[in-house]
DRENPA-3360 file (N, C-alpha, C; in nm, 2 decimals, always signed):
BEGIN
1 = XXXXXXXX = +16.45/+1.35/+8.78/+16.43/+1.39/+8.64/+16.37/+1.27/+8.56 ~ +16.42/+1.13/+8.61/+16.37/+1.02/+8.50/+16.25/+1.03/+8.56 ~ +16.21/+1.02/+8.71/+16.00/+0.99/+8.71/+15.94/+1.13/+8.64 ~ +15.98/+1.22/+8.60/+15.92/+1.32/+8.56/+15.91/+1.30/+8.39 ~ +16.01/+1.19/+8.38/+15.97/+1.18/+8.20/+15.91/+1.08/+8.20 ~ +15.91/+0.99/+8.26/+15.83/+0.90/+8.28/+15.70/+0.88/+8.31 ~ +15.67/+0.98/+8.38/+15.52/+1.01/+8.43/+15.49/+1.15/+8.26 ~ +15.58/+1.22/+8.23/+15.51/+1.28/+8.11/+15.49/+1.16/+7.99;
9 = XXXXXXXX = +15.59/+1.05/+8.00/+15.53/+0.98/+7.86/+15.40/+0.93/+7.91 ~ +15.39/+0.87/+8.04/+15.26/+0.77/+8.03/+15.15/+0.87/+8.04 ~ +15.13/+1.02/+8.05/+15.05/+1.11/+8.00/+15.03/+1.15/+7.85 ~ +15.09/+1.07/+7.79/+15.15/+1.13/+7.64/+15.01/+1.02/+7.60 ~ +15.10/+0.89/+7.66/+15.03/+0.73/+7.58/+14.87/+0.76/+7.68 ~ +14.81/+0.75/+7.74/+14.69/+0.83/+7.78/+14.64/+0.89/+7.69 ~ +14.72/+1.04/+7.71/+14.58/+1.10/+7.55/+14.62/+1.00/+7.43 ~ +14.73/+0.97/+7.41/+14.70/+0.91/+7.24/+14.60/+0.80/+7.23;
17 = XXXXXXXX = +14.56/+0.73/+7.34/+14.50/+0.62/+7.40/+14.35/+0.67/+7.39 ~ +14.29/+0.77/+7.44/+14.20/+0.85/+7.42/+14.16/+0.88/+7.28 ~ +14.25/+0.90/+7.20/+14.19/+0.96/+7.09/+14.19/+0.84/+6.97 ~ +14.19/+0.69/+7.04/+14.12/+0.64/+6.87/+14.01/+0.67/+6.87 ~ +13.99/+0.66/+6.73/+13.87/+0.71/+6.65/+13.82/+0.65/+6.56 ~ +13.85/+0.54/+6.55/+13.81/+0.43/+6.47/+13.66/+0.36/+6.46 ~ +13.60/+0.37/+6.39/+13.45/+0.29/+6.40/+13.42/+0.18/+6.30 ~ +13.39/+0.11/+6.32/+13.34/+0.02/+6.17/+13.25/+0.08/+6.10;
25 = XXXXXXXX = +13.34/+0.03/+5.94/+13.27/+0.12/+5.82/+13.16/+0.08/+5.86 ~ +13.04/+0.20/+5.81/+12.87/+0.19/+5.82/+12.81/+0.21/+5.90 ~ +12.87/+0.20/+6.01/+12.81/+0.15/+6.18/+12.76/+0.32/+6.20 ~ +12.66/+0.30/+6.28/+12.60/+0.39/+6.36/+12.69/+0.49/+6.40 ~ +12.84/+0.49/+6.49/+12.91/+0.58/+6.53/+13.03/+0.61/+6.39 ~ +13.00/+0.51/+6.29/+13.06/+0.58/+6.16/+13.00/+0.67/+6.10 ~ +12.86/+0.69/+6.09/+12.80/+0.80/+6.05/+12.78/+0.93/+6.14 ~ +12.81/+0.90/+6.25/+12.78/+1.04/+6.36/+12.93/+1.11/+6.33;
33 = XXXXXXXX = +13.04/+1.01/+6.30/+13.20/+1.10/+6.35/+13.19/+1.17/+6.18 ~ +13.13/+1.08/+6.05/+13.13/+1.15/+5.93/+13.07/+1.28/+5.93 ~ +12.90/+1.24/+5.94/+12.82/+1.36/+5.97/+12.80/+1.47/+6.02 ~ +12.84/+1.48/+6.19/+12.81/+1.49/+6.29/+12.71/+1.49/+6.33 ~ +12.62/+1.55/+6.45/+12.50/+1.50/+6.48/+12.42/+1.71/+6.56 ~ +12.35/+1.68/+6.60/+12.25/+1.77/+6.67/+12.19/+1.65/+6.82 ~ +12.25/+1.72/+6.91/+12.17/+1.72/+7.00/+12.06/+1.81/+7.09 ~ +11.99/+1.73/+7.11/+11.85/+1.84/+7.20/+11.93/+1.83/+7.38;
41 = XXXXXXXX = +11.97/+1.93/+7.40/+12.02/+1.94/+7.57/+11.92/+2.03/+7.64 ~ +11.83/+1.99/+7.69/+11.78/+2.07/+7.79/+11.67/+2.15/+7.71 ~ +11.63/+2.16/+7.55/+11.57/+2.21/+7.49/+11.63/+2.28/+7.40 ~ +11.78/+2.29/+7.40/+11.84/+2.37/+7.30/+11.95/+2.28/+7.23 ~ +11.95/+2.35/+7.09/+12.03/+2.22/+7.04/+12.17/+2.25/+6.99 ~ +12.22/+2.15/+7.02/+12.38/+2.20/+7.01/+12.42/+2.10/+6.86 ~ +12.50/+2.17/+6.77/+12.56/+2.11/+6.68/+12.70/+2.04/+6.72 ~ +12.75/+1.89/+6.74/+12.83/+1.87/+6.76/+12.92/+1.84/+6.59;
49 = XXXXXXXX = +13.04/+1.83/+6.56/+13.09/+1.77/+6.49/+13.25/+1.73/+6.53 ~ +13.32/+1.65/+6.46/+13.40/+1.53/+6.50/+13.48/+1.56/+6.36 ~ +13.62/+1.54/+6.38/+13.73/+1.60/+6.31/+13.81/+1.42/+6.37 ~ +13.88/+1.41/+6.23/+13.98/+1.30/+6.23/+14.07/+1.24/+6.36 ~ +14.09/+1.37/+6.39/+14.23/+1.38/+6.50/+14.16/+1.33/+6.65 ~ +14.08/+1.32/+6.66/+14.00/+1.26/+6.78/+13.98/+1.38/+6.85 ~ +13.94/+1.48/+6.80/+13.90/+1.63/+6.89/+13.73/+1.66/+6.79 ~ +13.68/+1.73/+6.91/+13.51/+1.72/+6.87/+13.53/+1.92/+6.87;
57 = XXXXXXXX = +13.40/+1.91/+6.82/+13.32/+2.08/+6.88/+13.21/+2.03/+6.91 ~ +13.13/+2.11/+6.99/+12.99/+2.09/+7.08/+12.96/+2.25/+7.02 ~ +12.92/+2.28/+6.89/+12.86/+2.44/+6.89/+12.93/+2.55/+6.90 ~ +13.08/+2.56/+6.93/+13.13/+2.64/+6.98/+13.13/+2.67/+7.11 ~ +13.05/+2.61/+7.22/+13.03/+2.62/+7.33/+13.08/+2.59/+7.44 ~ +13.15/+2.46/+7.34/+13.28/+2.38/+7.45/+13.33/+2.30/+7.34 ~ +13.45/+2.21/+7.38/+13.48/+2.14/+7.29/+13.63/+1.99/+7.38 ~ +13.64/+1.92/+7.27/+13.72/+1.85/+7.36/+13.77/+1.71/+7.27;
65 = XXXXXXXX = +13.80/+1.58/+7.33/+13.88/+1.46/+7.28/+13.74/+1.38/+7.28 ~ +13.70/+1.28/+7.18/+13.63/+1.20/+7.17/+13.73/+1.01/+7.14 ~ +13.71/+0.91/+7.19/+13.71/+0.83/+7.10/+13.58/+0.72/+7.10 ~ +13.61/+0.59/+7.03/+13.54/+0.52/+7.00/+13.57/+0.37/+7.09 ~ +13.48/+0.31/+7.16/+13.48/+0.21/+7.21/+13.38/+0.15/+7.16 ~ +13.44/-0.01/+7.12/+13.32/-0.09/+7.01/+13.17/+0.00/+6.98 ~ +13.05/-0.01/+7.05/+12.94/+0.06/+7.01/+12.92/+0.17/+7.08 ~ +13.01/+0.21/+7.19/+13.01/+0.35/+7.26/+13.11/+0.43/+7.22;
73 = XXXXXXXX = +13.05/+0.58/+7.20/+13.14/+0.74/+7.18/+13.15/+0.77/+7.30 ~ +13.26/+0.81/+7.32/+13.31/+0.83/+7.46/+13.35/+0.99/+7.40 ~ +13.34/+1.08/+7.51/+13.39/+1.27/+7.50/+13.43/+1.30/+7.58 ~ +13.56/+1.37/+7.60/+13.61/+1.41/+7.70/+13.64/+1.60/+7.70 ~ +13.54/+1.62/+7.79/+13.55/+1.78/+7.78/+13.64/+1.81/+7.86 ~ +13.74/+1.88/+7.84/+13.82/+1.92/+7.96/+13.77/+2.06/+8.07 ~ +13.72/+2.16/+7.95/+13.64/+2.24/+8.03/+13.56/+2.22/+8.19 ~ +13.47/+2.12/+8.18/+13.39/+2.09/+8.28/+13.45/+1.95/+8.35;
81 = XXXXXXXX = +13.61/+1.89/+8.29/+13.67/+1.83/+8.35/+13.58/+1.67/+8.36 ~ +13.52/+1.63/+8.27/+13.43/+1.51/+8.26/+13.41/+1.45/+8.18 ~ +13.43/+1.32/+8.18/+13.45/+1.20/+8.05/+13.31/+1.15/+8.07 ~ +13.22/+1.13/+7.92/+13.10/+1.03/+7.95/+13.10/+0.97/+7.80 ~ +13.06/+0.84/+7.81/+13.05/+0.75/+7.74/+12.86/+0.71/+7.71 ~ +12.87/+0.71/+7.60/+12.73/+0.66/+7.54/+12.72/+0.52/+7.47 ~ +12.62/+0.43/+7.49/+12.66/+0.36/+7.37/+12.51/+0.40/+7.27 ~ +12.55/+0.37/+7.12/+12.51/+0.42/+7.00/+12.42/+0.33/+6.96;
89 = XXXXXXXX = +12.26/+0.29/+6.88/+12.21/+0.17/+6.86/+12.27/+0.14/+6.71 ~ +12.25/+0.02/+6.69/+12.27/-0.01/+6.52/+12.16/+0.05/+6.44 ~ +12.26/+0.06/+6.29/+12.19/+0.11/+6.17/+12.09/+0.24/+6.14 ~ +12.16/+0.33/+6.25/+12.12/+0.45/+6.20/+12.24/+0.54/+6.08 ~ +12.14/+0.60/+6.03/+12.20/+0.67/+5.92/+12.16/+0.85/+5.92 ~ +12.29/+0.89/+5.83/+12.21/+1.04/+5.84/+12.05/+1.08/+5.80 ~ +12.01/+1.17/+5.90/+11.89/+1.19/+5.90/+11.81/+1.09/+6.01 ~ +11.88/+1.04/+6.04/+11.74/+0.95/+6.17/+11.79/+1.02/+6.26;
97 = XXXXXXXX = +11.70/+0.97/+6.41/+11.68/+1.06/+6.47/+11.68/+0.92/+6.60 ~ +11.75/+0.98/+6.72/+11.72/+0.83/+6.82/+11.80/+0.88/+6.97 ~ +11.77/+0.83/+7.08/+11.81/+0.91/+7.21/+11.90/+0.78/+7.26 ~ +11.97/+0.85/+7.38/+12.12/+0.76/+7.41/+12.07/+0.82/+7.51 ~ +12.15/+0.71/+7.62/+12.17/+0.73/+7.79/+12.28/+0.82/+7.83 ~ +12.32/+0.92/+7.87/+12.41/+0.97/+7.93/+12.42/+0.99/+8.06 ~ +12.53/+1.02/+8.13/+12.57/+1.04/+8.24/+12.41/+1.17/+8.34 ~ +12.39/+1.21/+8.25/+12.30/+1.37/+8.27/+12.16/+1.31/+8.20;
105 = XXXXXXXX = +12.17/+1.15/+8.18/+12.01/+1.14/+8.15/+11.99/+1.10/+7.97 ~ +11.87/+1.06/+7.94/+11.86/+1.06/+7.80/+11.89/+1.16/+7.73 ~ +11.93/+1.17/+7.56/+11.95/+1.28/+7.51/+11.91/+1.26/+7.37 ~ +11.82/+1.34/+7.34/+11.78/+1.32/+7.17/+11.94/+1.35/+7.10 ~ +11.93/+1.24/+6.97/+12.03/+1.25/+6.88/+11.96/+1.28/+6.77 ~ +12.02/+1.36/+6.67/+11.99/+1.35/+6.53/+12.14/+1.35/+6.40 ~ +12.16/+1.24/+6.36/+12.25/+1.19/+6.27/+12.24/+1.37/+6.15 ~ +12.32/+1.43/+6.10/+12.31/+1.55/+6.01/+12.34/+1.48/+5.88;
% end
């Protein structure tokens, strides 16, 4: 009984670990988690947006835990069971427009 609570808390501290969300005011991934953004995938675009609690939407189409690592957004879809981390450049603002490395390749961003 005790490794079974014990293995559930350090599942607990994990996700809560996962979900800071913290960015520095102004910064590039401060304006994406305010705004949210539009990505181009494959030629279609998905509206992502970003809620306080460290949980995202991708469009309706999927959804999942996001946090923040200094200049990289990290997402974790549970759906497709895969965590990928981007890092973000400086000094974009809503309305610019700029592509990030992912796990699946470059991806047009656009700040909303």
């Amino acid at each position: 009984m005790r490794k079974l609570f014990v293995t559930a808390a350090a599942l607990m501290a994990a996700g809560a670990a996962f979900a800071q969300t913290t960015a520095p005011e102004g910064s590039t991934i401060a304006n994406v988690l305010a705004k949210g953004t539009v990505l181009n995938v494959q030629g279609m675009e998905i509206e992502f947006t970003y809620k306080p609690d460290g949980t995202f939407d991708g469009g309706g189409l999927f959804s999942g835990k996001y946090k923040v690592d200094g200049k990289k957004l990290c997402i974790e879809i549970a759906e497709f069971g895969m965590t990928s981390c981007s890092e973000y450049p400086d000094g974009k603002k809503s309305g610019d427009a700029f592509q990030i490395q992912t796990d699946m390749g470059p991806l047009d961003v656009k700040i909303k």
